[in-house]
mmCIF file of the N, C-alpha and C atoms, coordinates in Angstrom:
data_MODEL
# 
_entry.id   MODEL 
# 
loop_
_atom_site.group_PDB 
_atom_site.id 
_atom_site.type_symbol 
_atom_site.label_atom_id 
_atom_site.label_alt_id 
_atom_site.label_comp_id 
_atom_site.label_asym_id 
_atom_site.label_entity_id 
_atom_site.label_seq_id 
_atom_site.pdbx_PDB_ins_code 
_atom_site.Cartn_x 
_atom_site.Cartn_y 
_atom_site.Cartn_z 
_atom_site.occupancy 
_atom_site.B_iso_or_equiv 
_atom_site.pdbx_formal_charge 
_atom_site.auth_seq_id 
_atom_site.auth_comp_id 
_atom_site.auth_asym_id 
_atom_site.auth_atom_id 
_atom_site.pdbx_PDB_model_num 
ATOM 1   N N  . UNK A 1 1  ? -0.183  3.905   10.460  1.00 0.00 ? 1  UNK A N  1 
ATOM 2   C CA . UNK A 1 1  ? -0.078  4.018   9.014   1.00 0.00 ? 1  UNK A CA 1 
ATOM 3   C C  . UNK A 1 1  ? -0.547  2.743   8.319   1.00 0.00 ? 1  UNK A C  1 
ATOM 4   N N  . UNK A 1 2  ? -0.727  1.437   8.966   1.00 0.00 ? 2  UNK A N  1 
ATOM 5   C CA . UNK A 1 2  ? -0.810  0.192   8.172   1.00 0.00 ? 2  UNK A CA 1 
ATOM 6   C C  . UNK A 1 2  ? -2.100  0.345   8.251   1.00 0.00 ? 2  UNK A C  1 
ATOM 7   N N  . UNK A 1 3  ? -2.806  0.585   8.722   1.00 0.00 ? 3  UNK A N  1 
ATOM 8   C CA . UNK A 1 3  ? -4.299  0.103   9.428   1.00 0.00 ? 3  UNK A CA 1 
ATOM 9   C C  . UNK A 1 3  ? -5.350  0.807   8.010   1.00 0.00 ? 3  UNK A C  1 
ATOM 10  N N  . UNK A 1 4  ? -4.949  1.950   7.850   1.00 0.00 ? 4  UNK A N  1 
ATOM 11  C CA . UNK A 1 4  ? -5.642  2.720   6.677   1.00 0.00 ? 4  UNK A CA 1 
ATOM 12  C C  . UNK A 1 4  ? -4.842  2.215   5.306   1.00 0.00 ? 4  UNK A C  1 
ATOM 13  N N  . UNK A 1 5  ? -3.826  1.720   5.455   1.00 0.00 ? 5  UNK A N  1 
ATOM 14  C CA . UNK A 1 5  ? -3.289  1.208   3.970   1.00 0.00 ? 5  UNK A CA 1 
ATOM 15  C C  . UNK A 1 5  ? -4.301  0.010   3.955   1.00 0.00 ? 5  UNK A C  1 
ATOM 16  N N  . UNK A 1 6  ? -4.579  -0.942  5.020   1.00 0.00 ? 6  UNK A N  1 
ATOM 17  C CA . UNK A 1 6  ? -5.050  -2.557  4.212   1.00 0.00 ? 6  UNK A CA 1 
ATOM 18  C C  . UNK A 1 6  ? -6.713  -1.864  4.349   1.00 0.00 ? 6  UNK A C  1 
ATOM 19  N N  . UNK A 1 7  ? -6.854  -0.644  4.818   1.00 0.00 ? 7  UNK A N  1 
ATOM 20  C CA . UNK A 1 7  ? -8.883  -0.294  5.263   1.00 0.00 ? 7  UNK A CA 1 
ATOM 21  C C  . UNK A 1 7  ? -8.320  -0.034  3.010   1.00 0.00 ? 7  UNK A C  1 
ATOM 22  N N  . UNK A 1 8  ? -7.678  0.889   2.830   1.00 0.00 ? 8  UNK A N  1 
ATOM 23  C CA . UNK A 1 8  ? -7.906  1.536   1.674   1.00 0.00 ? 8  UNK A CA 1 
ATOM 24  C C  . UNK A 1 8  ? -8.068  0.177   0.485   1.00 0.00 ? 8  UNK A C  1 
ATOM 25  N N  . UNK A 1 9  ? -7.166  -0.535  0.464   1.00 0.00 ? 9  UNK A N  1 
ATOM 26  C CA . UNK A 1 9  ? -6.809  -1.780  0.010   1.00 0.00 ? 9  UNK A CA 1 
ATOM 27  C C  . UNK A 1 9  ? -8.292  -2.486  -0.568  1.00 0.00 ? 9  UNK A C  1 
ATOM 28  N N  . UNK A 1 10 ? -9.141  -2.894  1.300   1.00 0.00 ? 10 UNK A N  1 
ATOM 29  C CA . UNK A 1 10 ? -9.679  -3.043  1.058   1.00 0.00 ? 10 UNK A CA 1 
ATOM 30  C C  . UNK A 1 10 ? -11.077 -2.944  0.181   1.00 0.00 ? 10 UNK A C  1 
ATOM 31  N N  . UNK A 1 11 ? -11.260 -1.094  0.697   1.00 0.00 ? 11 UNK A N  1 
ATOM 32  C CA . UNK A 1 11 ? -12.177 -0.816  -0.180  1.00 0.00 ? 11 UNK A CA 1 
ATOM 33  C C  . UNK A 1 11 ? -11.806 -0.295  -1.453  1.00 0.00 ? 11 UNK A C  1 
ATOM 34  N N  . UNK A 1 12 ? -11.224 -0.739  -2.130  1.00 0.00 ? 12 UNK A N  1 
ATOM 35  C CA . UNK A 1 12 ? -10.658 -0.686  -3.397  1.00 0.00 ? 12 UNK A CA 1 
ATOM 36  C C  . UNK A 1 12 ? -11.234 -2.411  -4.059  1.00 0.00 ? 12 UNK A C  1 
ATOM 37  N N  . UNK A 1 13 ? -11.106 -3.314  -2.769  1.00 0.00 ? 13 UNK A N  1 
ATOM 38  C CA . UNK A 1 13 ? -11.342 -4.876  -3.364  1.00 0.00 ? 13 UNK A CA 1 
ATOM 39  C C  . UNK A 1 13 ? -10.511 -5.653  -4.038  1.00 0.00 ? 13 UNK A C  1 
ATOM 40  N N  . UNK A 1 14 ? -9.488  -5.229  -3.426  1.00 0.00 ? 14 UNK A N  1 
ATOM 41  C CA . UNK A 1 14 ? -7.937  -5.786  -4.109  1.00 0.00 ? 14 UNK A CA 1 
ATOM 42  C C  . UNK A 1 14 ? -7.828  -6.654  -3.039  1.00 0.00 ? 14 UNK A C  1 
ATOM 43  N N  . UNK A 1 15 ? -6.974  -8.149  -3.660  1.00 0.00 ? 15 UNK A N  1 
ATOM 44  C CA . UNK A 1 15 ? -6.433  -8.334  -2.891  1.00 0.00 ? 15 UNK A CA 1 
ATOM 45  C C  . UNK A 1 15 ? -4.722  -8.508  -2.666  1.00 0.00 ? 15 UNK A C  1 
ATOM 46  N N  . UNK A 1 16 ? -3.788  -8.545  -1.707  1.00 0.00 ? 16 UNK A N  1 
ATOM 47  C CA . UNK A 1 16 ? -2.635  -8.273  -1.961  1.00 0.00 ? 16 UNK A CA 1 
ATOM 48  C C  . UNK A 1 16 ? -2.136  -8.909  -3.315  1.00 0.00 ? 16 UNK A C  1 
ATOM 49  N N  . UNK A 1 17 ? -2.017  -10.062 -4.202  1.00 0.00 ? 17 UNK A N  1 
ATOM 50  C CA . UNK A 1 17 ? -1.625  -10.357 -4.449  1.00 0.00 ? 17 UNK A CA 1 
ATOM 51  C C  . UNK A 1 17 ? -2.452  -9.533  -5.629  1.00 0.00 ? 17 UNK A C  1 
ATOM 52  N N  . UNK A 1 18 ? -3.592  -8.855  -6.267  1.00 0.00 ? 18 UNK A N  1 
ATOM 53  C CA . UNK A 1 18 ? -4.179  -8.128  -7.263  1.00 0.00 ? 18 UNK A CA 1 
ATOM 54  C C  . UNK A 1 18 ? -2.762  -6.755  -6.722  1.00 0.00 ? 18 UNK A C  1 
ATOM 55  N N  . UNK A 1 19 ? -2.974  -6.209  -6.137  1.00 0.00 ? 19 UNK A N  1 
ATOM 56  C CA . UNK A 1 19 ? -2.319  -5.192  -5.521  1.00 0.00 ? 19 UNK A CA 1 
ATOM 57  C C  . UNK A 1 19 ? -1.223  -5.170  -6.434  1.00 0.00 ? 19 UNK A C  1 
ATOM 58  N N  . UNK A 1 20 ? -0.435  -6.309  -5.859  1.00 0.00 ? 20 UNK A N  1 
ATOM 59  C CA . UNK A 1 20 ? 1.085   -6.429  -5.697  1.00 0.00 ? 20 UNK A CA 1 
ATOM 60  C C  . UNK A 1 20 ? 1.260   -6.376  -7.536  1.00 0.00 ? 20 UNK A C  1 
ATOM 61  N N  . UNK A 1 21 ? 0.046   -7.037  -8.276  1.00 0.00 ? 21 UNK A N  1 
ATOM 62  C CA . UNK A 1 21 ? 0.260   -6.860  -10.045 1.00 0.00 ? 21 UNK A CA 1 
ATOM 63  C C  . UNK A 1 21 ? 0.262   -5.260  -10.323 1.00 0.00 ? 21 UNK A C  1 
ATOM 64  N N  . UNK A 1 22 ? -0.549  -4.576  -9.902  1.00 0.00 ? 22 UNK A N  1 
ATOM 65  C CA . UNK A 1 22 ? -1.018  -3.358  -9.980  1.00 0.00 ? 22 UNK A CA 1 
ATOM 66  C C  . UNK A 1 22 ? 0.645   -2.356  -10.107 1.00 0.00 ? 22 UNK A C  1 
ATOM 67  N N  . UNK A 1 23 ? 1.137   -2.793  -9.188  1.00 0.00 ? 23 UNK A N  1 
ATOM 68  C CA . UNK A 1 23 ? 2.535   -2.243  -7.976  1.00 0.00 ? 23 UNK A CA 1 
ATOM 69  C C  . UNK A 1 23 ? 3.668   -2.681  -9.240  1.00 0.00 ? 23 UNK A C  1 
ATOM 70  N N  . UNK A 1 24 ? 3.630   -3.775  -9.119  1.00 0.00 ? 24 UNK A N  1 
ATOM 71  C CA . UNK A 1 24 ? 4.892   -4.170  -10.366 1.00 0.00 ? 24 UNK A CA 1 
ATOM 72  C C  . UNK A 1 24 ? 5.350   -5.351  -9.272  1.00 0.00 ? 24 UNK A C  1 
ATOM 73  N N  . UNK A 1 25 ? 4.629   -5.730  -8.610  1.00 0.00 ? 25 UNK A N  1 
ATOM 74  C CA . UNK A 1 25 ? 5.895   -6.509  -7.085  1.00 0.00 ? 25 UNK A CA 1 
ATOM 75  C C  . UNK A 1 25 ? 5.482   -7.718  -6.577  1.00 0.00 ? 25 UNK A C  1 
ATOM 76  N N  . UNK A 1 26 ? 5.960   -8.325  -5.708  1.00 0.00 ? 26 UNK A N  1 
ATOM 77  C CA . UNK A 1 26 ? 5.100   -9.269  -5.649  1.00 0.00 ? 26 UNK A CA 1 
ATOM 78  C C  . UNK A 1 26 ? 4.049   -9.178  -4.387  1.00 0.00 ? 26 UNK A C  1 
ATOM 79  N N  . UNK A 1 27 ? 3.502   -10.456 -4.040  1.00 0.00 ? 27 UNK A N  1 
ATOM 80  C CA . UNK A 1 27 ? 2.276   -10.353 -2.795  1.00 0.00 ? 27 UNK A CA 1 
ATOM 81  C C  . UNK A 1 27 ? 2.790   -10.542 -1.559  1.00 0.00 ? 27 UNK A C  1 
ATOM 82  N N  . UNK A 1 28 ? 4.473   -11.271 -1.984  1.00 0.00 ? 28 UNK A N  1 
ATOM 83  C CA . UNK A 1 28 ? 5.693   -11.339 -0.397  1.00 0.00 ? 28 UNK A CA 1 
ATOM 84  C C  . UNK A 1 28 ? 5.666   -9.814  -0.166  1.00 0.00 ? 28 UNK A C  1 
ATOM 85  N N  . UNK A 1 29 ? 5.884   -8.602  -1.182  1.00 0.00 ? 29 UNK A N  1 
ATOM 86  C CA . UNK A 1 29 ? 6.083   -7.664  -0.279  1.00 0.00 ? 29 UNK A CA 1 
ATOM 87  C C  . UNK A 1 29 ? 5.561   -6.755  -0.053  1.00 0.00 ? 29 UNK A C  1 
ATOM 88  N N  . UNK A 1 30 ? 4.044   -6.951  -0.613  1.00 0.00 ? 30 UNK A N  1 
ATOM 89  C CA . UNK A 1 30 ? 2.968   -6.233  0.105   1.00 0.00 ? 30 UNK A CA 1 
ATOM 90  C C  . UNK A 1 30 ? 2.339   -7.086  1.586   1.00 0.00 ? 30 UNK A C  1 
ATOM 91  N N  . UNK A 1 31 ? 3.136   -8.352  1.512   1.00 0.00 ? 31 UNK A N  1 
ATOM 92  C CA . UNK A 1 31 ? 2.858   -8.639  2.915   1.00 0.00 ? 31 UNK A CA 1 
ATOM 93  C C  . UNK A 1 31 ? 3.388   -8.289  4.058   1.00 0.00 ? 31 UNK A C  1 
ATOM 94  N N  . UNK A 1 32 ? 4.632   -8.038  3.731   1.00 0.00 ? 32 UNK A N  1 
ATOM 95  C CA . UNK A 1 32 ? 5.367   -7.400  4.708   1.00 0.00 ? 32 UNK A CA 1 
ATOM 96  C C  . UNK A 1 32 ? 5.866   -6.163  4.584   1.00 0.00 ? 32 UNK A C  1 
ATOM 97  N N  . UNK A 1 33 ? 4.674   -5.288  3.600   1.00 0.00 ? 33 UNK A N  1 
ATOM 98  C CA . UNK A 1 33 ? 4.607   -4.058  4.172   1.00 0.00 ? 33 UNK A CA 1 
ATOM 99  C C  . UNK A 1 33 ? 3.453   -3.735  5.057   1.00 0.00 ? 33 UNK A C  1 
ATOM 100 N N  . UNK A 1 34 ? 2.388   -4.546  4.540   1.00 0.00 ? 34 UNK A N  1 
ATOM 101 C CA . UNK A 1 34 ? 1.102   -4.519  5.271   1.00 0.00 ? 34 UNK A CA 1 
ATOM 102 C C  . UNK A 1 34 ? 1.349   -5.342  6.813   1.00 0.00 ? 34 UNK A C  1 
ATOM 103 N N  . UNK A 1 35 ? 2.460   -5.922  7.254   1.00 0.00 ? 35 UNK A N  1 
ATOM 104 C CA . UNK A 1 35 ? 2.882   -6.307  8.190   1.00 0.00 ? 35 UNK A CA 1 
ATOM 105 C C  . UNK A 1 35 ? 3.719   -5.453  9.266   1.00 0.00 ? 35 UNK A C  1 
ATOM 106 N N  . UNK A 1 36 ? 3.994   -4.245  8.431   1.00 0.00 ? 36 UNK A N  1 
ATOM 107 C CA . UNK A 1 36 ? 4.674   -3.671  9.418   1.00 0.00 ? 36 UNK A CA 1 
ATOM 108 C C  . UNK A 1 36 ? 6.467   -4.141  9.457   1.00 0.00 ? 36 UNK A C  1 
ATOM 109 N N  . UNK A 1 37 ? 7.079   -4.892  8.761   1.00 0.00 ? 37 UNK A N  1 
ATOM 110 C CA . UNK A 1 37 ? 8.265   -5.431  8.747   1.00 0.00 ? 37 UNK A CA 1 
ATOM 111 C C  . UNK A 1 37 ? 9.233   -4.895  8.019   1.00 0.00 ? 37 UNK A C  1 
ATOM 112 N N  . UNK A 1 38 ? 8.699   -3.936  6.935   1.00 0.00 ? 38 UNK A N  1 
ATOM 113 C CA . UNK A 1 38 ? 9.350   -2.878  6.152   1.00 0.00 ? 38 UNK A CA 1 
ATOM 114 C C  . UNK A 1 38 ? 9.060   -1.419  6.413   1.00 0.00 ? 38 UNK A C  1 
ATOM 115 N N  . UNK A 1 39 ? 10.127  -0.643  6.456   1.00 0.00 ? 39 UNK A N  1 
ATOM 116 C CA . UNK A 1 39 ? 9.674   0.802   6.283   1.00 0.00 ? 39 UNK A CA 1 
ATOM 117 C C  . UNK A 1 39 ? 9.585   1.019   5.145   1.00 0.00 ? 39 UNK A C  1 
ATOM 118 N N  . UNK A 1 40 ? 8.798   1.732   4.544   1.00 0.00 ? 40 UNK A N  1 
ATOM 119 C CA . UNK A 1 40 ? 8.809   2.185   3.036   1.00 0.00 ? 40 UNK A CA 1 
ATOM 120 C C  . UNK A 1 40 ? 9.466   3.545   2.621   1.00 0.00 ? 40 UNK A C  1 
ATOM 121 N N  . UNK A 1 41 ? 9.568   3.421   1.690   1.00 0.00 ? 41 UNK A N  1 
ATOM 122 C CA . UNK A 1 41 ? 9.998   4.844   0.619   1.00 0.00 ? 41 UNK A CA 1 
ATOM 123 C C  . UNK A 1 41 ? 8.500   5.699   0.778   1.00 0.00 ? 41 UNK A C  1 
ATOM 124 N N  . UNK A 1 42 ? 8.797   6.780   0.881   1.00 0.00 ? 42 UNK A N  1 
ATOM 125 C CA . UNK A 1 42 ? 7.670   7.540   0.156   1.00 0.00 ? 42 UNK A CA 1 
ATOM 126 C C  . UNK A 1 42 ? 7.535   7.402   -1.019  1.00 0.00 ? 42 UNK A C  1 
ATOM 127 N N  . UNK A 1 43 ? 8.164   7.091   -2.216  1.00 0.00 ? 43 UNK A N  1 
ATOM 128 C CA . UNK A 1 43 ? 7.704   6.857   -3.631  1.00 0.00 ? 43 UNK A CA 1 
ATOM 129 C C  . UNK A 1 43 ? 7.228   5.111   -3.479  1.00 0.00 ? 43 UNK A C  1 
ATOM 130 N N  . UNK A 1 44 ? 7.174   4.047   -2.824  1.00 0.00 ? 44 UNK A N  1 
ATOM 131 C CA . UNK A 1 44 ? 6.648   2.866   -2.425  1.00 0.00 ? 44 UNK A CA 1 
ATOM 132 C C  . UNK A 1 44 ? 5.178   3.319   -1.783  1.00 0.00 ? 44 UNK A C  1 
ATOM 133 N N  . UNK A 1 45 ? 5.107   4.389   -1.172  1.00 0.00 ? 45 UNK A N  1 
ATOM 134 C CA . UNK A 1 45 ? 3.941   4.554   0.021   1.00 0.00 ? 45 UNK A CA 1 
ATOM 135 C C  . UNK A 1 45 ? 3.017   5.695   -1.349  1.00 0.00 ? 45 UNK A C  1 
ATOM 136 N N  . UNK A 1 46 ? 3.627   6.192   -2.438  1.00 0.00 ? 46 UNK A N  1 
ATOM 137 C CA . UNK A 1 46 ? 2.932   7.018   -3.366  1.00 0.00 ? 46 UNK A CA 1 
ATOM 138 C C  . UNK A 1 46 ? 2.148   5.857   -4.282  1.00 0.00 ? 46 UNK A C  1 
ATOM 139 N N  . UNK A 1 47 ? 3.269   4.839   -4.982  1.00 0.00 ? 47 UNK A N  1 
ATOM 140 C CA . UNK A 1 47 ? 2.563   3.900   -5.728  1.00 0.00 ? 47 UNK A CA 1 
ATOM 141 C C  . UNK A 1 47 ? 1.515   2.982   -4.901  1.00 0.00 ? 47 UNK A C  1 
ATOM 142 N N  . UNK A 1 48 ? 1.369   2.922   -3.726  1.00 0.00 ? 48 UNK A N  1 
ATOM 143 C CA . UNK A 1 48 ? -0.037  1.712   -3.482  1.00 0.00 ? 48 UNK A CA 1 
ATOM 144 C C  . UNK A 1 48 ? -0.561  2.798   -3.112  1.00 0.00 ? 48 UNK A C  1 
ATOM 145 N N  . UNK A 1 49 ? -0.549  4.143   -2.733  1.00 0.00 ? 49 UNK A N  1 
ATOM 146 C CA . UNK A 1 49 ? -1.975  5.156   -2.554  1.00 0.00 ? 49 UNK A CA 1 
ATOM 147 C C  . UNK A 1 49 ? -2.503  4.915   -4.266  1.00 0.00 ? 49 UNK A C  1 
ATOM 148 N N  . UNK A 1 50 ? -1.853  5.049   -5.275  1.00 0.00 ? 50 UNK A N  1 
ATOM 149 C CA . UNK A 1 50 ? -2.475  4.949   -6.678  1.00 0.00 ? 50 UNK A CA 1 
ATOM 150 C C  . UNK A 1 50 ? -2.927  3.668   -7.077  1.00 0.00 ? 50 UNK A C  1 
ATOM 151 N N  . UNK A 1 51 ? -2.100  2.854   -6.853  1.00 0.00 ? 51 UNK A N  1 
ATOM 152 C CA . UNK A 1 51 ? -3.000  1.781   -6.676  1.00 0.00 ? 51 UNK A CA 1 
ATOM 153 C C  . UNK A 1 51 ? -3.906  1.114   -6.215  1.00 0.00 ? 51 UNK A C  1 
ATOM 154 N N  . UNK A 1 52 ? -4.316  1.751   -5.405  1.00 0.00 ? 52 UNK A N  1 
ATOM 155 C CA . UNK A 1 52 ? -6.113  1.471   -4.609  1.00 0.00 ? 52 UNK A CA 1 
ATOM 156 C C  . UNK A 1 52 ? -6.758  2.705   -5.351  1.00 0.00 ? 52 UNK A C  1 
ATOM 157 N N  . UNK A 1 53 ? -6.571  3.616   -6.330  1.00 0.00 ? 53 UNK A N  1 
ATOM 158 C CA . UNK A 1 53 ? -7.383  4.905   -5.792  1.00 0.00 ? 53 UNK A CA 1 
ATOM 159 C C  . UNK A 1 53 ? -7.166  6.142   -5.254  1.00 0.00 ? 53 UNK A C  1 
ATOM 160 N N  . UNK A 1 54 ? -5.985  6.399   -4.260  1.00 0.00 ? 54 UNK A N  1 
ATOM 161 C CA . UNK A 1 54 ? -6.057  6.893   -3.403  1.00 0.00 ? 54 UNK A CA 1 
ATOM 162 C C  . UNK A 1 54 ? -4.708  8.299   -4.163  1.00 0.00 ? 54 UNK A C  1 
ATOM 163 N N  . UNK A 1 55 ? -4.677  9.200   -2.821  1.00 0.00 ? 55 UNK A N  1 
ATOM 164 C CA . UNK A 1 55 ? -3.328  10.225  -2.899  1.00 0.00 ? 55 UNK A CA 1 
ATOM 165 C C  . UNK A 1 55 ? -2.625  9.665   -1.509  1.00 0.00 ? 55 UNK A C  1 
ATOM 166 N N  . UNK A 1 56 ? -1.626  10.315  -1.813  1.00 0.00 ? 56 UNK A N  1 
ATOM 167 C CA . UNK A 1 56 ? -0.625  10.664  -0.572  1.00 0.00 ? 56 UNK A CA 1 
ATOM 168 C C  . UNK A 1 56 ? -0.379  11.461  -0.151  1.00 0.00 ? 56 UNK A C  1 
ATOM 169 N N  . UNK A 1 57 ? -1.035  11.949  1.132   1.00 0.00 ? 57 UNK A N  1 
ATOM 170 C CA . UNK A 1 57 ? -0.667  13.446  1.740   1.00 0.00 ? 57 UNK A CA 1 
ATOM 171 C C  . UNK A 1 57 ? 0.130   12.861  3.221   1.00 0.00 ? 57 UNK A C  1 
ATOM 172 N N  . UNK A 1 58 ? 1.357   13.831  2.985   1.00 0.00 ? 58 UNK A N  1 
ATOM 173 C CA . UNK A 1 58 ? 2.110   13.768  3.932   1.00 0.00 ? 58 UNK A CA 1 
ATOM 174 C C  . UNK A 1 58 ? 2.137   15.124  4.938   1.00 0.00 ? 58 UNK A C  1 
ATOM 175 N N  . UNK A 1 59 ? 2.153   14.819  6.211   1.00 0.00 ? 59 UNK A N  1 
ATOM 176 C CA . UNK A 1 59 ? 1.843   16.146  7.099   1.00 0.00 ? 59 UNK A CA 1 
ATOM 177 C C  . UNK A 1 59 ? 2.541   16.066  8.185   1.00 0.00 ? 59 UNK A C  1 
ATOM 178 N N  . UNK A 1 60 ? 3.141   17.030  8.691   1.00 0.00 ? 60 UNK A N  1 
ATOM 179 C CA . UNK A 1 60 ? 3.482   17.103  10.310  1.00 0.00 ? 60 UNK A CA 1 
ATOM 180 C C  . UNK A 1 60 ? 2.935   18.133  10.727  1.00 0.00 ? 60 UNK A C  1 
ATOM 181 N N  . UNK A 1 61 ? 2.101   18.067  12.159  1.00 0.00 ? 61 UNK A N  1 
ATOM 182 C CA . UNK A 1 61 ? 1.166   18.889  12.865  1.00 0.00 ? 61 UNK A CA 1 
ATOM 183 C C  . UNK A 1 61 ? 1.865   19.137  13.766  1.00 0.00 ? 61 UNK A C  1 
# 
């Protein structure tokens, strides 16, 4: 799940700390979500899909 959050991030051209203004939050805790050190909310994992751009589709196969 992290690997496509910082790919999306990236091609958006944000960087965490642009992000983290975007988010309302700071760049500590888009670091350690992009670190893997937090689990997130799905409404946390909805706001940075919108903030790059992106949706949130959630699935179990």
């Amino acid at each position: 799940m992290i690997e496509p959050m910082i790919s999306a991030r990236a091609e958006a051209g944000l960087t965490q700390g642009a992000l983290a203004g975007r988010m309302g939050t700071t760049q500590s805790a888009i670091a350690r979500l992009e670190g893997g050190r937090v689990s997130p909310s799905e409404e946390t994992l909805r706001k940075y899909a919108k903030a790059v751009g992106k949706r949130l589709r959630v699935e179990m196969v």
